[in-house]
ZAPAVO-820862 format. One record per residue (C-alpha): residue in one letter; x negated, y, z. Coordinates in steps of 0.001 Angstrom, whole numbers, padded with zeros to 6 digits, always signed. Each point is the difference from the previous one (the first is absolute). Layout:
BEGIN
AXYZ;...
***
This chain:
BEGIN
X+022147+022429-018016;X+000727-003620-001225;X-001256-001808+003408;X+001292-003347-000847;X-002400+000628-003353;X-002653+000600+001703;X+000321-002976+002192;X+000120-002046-003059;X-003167+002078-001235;X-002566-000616+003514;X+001459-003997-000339;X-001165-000006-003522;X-003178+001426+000702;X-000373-001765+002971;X-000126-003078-001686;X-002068+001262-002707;X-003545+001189+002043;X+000623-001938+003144;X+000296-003388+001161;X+001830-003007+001252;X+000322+000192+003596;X+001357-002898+002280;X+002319+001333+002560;X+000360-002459+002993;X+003469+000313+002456;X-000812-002379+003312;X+003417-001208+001214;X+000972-001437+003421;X-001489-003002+001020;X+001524-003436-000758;X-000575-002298+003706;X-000854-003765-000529;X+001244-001566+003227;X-001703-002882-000439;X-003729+001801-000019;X+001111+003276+001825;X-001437+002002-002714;X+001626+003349-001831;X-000947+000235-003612;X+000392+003709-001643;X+002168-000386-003043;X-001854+002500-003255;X+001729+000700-002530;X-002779+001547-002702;X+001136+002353-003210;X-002094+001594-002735;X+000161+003544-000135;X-001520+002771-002032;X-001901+002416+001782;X-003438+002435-000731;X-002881+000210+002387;X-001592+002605+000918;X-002672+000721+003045;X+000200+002982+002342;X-002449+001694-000339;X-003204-000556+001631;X-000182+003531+001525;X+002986-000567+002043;X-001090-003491+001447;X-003141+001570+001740;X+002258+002427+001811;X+000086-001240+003892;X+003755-000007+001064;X+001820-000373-003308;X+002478-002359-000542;X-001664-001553-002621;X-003069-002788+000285;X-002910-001087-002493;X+001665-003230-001966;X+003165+002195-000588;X+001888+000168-003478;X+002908+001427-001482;X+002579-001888-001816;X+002573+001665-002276;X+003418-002341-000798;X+002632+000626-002035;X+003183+000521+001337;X+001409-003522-001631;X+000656-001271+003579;X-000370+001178+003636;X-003224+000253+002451;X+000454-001024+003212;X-002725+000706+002623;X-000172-003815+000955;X-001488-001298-003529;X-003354-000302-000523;X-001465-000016-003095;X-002853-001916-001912;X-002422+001847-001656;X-003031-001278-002314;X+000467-003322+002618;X+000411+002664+003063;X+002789-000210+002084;X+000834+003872+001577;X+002332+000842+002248;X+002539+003301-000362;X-001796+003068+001979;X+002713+002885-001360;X+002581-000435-003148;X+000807+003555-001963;X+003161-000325-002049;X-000298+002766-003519;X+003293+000704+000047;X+000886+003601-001675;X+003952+000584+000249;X+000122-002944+001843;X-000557-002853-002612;X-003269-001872+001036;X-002820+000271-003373;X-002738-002343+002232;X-001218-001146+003744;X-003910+001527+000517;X-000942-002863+002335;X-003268+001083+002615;X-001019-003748+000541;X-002507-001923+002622;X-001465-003457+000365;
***
């Protein structure tokens, strides 16, 4: 199999049926002396990514993992996820539950992102 096609491939269609995405990555804190205050430093980037819900079935279940308000988010593999970003969403900011690299033979095709606010 051509992996590094098909990577190419799920970005492409990625892009195609989903939507942009804001990806935000809180920094450490810059400390003002003078007030005493620490300001996070965000750094925000656009990103690619489908949404998808669930499934309300599995959000009635007591003792799952997952909670109503949940979503998916598939990413392309064009840069790394790290389990501190949060991402925006239709003006919602979620936070990372569980990150699943697609990576057949070892080359990642996309992140499926399980996502709460």
């Amino acid at each position: 199999m051509n992996y590094p096609a098909i990577q190419k491939d799920v970005a492409s269609l990625i892009k195609e049926f989903g939507q942009v995405v804001t990806c935000k990555k809180y920094n450490l804190s810059t400390y003002d002396t003078t007030t005493g205050i620490s300001t996070p430093i965000i750094k925000n980037k656009k990103r690619n990514g489908v949404v998808a819900s669930i499934g309300d079935g599995k959000t009635l279940d007591p003792g799952t993992l997952i909670q109503n308000g949940d979503i998916r988010l598939l990413l392309d593999a064009s840069s790394a996820v790290d389990p501190q970003d949060h991402y925006v969403v239709q003006n919602v900011e979620y936070t990372i539950i569980s990150i699943k690299e697609i990576s057949p033979a070892g080359i990642i095709c996309y992140y499926d992102l399980h996502l709460r606010t």
